[in-house]
NUVO-793763 format. One record per atom (N, C-alpha, C): x, y, z; residue number from 1; residue in three letters. Coordinates in nm, 2 decimals, always signed. Example, Ala and Ser with C-alpha at 12.3 -4.5 7.8 and 13.67 -1.06 7.14 Angstrom:
% NUVO-793763
       c1       c2       c3     i    aa
    +1.32    -0.57    +0.78     1   ALA
    +1.23    -0.45    +0.78     1   ALA
    +1.32    -0.33    +0.78     1   ALA
    +1.28    -0.22    +0.71     2   SER
    +1.37    -0.11    +0.71     2   SER
    +1.29    +0.00    +0.79     2   SER
END
This chain:
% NUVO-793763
       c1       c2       c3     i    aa
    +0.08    -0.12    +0.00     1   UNK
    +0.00    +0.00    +0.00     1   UNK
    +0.09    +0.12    +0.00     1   UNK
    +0.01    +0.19    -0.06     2   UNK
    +0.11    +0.34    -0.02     2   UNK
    +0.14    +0.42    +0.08     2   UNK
    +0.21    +0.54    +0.07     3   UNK
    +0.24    +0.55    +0.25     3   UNK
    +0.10    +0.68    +0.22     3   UNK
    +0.03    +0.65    +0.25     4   UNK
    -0.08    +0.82    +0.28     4   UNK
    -0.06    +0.97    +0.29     4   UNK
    +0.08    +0.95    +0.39     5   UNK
    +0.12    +1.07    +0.39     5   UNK
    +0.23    +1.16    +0.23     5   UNK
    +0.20    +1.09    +0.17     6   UNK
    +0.24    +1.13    +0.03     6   UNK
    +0.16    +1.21    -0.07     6   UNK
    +0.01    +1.16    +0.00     7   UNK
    -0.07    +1.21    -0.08     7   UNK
    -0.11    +1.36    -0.01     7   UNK
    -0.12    +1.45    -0.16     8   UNK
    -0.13    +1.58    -0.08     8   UNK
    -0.30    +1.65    -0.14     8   UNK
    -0.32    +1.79    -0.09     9   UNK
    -0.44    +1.84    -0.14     9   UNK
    -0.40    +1.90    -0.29     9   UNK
    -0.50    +1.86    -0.31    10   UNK
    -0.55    +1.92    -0.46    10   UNK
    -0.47    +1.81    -0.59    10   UNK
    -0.43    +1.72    -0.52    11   UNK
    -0.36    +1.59    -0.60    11   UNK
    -0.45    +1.57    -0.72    11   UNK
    -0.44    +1.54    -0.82    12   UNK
    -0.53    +1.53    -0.92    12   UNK
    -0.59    +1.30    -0.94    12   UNK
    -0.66    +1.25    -0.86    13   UNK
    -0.68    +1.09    -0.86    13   UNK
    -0.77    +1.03    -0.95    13   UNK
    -0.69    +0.95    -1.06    14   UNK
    -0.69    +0.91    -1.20    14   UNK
    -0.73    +0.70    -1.17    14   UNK
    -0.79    +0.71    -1.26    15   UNK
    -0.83    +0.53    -1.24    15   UNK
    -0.69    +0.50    -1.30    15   UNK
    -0.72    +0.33    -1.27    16   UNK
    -0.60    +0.31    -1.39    16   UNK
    -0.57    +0.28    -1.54    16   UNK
    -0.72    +0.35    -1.58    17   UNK
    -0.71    +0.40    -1.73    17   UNK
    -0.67    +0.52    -1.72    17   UNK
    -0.63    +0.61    -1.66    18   UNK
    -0.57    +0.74    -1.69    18   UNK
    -0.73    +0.88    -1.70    18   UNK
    -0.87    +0.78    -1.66    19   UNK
    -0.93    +0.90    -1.67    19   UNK
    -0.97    +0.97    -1.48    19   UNK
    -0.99    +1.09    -1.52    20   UNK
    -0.99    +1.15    -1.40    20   UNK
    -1.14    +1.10    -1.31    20   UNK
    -1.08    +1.08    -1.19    21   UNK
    -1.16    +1.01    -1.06    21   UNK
    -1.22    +1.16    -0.97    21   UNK
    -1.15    +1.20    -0.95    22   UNK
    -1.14    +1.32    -0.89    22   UNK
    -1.05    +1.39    -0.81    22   UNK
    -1.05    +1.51    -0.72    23   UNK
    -0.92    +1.54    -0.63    23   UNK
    -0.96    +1.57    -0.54    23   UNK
    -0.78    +1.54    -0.46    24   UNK
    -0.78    +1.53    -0.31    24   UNK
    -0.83    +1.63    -0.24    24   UNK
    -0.89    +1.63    -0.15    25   UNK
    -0.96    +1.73    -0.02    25   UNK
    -0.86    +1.73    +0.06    25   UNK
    -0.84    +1.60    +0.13    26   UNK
    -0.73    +1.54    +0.22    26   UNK
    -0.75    +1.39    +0.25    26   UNK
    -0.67    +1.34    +0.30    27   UNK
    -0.65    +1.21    +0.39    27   UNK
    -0.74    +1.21    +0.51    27   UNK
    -0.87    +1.12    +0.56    28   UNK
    -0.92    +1.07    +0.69    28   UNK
    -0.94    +0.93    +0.67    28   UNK
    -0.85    +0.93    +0.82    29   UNK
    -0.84    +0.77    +0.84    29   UNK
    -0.75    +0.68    +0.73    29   UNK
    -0.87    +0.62    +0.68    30   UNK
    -0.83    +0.49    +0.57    30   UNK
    -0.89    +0.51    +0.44    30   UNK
    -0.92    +0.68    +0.44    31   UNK
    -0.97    +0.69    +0.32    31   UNK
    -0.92    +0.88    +0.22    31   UNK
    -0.91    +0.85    +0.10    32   UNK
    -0.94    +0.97    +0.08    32   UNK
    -1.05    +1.08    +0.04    32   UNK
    -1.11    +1.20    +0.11    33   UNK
    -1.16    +1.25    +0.13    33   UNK
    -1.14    +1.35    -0.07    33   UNK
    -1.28    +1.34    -0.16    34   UNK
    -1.24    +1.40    -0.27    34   UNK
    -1.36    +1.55    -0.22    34   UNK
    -1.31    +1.66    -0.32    35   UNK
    -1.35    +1.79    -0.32    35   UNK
    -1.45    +1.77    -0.29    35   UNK
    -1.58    +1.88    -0.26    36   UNK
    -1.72    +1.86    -0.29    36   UNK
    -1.73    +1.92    -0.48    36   UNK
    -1.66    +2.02    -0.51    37   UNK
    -1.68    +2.05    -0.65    37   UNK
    -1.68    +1.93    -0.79    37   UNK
    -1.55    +1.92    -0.70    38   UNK
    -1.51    +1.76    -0.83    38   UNK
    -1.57    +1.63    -0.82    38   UNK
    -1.67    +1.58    -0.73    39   UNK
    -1.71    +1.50    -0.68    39   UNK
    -1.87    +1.46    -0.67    39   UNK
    -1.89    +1.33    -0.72    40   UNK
    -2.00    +1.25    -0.79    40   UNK
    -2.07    +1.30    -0.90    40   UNK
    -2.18    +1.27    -0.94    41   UNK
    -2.26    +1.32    -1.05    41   UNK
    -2.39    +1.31    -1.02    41   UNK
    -2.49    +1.42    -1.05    42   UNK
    -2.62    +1.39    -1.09    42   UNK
    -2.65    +1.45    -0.94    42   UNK
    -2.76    +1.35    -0.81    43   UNK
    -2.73    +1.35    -0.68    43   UNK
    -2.65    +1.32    -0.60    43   UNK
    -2.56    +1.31    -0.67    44   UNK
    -2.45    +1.27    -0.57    44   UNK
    -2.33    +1.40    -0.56    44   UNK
    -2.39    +1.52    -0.66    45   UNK
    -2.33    +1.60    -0.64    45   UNK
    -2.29    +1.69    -0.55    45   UNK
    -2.21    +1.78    -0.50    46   UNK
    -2.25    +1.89    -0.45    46   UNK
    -2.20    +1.85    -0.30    46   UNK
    -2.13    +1.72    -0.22    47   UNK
    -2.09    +1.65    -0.14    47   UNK
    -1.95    +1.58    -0.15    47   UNK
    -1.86    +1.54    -0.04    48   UNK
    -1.74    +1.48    -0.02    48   UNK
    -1.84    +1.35    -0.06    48   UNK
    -1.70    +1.28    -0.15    49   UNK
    -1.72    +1.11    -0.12    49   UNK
    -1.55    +1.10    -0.13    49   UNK
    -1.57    +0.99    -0.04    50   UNK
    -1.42    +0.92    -0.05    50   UNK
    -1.39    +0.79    -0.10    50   UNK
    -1.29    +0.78    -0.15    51   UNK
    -1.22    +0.66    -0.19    51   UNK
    -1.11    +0.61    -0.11    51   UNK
    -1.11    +0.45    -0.10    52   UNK
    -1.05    +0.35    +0.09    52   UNK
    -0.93    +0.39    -0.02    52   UNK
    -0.83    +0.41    +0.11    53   UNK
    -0.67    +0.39    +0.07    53   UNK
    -0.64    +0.27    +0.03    53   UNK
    -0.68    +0.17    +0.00    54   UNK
    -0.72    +0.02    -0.03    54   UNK
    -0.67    +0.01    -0.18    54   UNK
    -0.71    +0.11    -0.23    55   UNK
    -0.74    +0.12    -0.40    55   UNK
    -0.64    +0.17    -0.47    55   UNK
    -0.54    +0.29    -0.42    56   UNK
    -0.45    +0.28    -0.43    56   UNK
    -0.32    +0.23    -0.47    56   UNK
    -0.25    +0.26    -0.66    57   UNK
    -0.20    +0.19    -0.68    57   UNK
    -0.03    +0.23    -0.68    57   UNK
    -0.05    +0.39    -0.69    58   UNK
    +0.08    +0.46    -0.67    58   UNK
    +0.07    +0.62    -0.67    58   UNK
    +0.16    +0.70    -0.64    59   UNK
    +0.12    +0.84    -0.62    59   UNK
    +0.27    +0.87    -0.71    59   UNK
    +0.25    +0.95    -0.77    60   UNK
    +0.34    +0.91    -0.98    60   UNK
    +0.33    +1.08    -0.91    60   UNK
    +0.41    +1.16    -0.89    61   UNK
    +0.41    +1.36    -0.90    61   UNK
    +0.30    +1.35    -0.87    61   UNK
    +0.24    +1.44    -0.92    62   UNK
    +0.07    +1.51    -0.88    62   UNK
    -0.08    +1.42    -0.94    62   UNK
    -0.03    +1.30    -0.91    63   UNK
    -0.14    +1.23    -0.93    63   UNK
    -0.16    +1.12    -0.87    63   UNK
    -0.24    +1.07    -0.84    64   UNK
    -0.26    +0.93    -0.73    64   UNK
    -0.34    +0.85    -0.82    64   UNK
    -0.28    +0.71    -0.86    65   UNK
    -0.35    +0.63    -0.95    65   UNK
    -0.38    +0.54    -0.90    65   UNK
    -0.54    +0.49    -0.93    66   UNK
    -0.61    +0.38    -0.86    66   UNK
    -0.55    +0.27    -0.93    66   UNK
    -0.56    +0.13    -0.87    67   UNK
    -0.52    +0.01    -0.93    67   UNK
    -0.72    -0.06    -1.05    67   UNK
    -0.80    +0.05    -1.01    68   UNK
    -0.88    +0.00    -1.09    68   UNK
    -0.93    +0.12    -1.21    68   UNK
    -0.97    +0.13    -1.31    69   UNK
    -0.99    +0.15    -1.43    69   UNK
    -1.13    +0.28    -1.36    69   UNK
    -1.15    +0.40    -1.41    70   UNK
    -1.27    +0.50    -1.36    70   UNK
    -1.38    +0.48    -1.34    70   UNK
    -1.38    +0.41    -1.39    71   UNK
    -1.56    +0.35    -1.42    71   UNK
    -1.62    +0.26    -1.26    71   UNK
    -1.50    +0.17    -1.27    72   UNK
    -1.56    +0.07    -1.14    72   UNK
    -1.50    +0.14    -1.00    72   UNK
    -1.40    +0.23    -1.05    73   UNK
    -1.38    +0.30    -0.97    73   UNK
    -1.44    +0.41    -0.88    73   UNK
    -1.56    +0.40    -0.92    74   UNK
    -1.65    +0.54    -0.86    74   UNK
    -1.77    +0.45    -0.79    74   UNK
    -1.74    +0.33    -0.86    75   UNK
    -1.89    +0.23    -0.79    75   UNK
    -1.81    +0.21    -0.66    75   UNK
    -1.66    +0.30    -0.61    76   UNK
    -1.63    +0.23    -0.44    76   UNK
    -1.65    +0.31    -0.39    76   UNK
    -1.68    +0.45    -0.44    77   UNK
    -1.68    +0.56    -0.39    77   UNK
    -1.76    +0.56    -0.26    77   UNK
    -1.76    +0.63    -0.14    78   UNK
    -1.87    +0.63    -0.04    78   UNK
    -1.91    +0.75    -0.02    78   UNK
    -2.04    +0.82    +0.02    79   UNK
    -2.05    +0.91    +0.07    79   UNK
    -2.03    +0.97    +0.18    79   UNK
    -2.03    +1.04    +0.31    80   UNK
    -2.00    +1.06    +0.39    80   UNK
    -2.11    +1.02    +0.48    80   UNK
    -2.08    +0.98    +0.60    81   UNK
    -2.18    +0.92    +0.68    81   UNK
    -2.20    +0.96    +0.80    81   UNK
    -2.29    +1.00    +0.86    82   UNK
    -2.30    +1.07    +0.96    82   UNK
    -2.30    +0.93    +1.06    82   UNK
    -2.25    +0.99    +1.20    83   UNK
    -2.23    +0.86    +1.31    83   UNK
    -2.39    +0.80    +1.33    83   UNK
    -2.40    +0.69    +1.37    84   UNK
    -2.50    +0.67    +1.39    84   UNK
    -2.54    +0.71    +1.58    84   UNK
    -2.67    +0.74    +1.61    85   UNK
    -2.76    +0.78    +1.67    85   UNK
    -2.72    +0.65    +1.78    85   UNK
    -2.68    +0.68    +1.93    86   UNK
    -2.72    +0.59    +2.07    86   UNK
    -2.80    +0.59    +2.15    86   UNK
    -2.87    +0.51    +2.17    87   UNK
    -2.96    +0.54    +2.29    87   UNK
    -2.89    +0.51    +2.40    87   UNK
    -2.88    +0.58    +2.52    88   UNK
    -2.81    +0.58    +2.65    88   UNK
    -2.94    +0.59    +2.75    88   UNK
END
């Protein structure tokens, strides 16, 4: 896996066909955090989704390349998720 801390903001994150995924916001946790601008389509616009450091296949200069192709690559995408609700 890659080291995380290599990855920086405004990185430009490319499938591994070379088409654009989107870009970095930042690093949380185990995942990366993409723009709200650059990020989903249609409803899913207008919001952070992140992609798991998991996917990652190398960070090449200013670009972070997934080890999967754009397309299936956005079907890992997650939205952001609010904690869930405890009853105490």
């Amino acid at each position: 896996m890659t080291d995380a801390a290599s990855i920086r903001e405004h990185m430009e994150v490319i499938g591994a066909d070379g088409v654009h995924v989107g870009t970095v916001d930042k690093v949380e946790g185990q995942r990366i955090k993409l723009t709200k601008r650059d990020s989903g389509e249609g409803a899913h616009r207008g919001h952070h989704h992140y992609i798991p450091l998991s996917l990652i296949a190398e960070v090449e200069g200013q670009k972070v390349r997934l080890s999967a192709n754009s397309d299936v690559a956005v079907t890992f995408e997650e939205e952001k998720s609010d904690p869930p609700d405890h009853d105490i």
